[in-house]
C-alpha positions as CSV (number, residue, x, y, z in Angstrom):
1,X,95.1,106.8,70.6
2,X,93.9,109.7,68.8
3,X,92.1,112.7,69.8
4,X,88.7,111.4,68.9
5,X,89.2,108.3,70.9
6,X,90.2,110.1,73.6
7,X,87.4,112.2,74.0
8,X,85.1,109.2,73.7
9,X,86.9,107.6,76.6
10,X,86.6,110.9,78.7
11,X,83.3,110.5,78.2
12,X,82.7,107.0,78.8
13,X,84.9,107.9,82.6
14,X,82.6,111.0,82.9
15,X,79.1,108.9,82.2
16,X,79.9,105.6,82.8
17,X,82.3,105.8,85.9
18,X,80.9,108.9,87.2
19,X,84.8,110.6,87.5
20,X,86.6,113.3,87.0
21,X,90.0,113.3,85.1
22,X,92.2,116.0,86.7
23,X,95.3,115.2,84.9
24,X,97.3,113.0,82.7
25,X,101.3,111.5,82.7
26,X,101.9,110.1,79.6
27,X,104.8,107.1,80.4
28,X,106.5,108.3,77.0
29,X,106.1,110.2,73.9
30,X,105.1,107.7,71.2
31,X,101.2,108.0,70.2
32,X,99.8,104.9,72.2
33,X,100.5,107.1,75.1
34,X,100.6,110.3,74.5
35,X,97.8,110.3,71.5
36,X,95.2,112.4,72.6
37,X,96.9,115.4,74.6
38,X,95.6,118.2,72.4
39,X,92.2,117.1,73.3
40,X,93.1,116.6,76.6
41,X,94.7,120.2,77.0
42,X,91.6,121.7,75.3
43,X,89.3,120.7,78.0
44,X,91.6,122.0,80.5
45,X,93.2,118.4,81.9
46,X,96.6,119.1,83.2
47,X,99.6,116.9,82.0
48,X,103.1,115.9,83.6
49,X,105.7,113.8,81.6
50,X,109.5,112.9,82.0
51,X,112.0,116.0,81.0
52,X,113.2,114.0,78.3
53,X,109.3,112.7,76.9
54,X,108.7,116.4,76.6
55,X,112.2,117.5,74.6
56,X,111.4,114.3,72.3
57,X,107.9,115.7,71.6
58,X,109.4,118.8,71.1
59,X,111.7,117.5,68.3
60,X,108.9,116.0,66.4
61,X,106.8,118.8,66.6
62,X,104.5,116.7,69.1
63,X,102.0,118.2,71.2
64,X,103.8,119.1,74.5
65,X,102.8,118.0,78.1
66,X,102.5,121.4,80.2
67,X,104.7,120.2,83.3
68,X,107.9,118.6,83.8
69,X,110.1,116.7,86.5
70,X,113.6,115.3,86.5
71,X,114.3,111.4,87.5
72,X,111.0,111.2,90.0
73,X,107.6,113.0,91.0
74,X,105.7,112.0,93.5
75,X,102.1,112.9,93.7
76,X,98.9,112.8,95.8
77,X,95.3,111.4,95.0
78,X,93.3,111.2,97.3
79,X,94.7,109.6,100.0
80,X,97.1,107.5,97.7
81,X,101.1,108.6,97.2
82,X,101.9,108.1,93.3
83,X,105.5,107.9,92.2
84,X,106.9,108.1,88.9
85,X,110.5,107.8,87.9
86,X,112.5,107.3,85.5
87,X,115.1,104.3,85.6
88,X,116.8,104.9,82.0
89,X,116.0,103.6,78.4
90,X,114.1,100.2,77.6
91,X,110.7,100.1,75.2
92,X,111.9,103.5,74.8
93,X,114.7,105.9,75.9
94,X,112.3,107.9,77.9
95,X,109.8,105.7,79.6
96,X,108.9,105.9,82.9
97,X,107.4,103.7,85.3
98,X,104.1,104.6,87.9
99,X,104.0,103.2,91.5
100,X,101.3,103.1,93.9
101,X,102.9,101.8,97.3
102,X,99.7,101.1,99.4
103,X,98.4,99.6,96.1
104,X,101.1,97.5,95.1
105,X,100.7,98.3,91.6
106,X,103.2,99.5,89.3
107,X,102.4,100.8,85.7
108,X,105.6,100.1,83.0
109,X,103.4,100.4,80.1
110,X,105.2,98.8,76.9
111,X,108.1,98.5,78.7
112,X,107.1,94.9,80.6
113,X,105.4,91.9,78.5
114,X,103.8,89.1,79.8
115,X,105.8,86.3,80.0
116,X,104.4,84.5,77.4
117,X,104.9,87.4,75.1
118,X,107.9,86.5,72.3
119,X,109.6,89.6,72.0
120,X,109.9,93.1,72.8
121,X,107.3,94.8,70.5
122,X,108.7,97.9,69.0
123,X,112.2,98.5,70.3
124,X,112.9,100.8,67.6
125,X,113.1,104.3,69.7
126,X,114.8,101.8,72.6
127,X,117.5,100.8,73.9
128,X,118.2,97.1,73.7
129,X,121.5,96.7,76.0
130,X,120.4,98.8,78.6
131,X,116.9,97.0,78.6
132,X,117.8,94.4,80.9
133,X,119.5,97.0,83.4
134,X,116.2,98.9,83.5
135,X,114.2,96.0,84.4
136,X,116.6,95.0,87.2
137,X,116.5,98.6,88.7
138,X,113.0,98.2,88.5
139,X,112.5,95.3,90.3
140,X,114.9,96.6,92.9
């Protein structure tokens, strides 16, 4: 994701979908997530991430989501509850994962494959042990 791709989806949401974007959570810091965010920030879109997603962004001198929790958030849309938490280190060390209760839908990002996937994609800035204990908790 890049800045120009960003805006190009905005646009495509704002003219296509006929919405509004009124914030953004990256899941964590690496650039298929949070690529974009300047843009983002420079048409006034608000942006929440993990404590840690922000200190790593931080460190590499990455733009810098505005707000911050600790663990879990949970947030309203509409008349749908949101949650976010973190359950420790997999794809990455600071992923998170999104739930929508009513919905039953929950957003891992990178962190869960399909099953007929091989592998873990990039594990690099992961955690490989604990991988298998963050899926458990997950599913829990």
């Amino acid at each position: 994701m890049t800045e120009d791709l960003t805006r190009e989806l905005i646009t495509w949401i704002r003219d296509s979908l006929n919405a509004e974007i009124t914030g953004f959570m990256p899941n964590h810091w690496h650039d298929d997530c949070m690529g974009g965010l300047e843009y983002l920030h420079s048409i006034d879109i608000e942006s929440w991430a993990y404590d840690l997603t922000r200190e790593i962004a931080k460190s590499k001198n990455l733009p810098i989501p505005k707000h911050e929790f600790s663990d879990s958030l949970k947030l309203k849309l509409d008349n749908l509850e949101i949650i976010c938490n973190y359950y420790g280190p997999a794809h990455s060390t600071d992923n998170i994962v999104v739930w929508v209760p009513s919905e039953k839908i929950l957003f891992a990002g990178c962190m869960v494959r399909d099953l007929r996937t091989r592998g873990l994609g990039n594990t690099a800035d992961g955690d490989i042990s604990e991988y298998p204990n963050t899926i458990r908790k997950i599913m829990e």
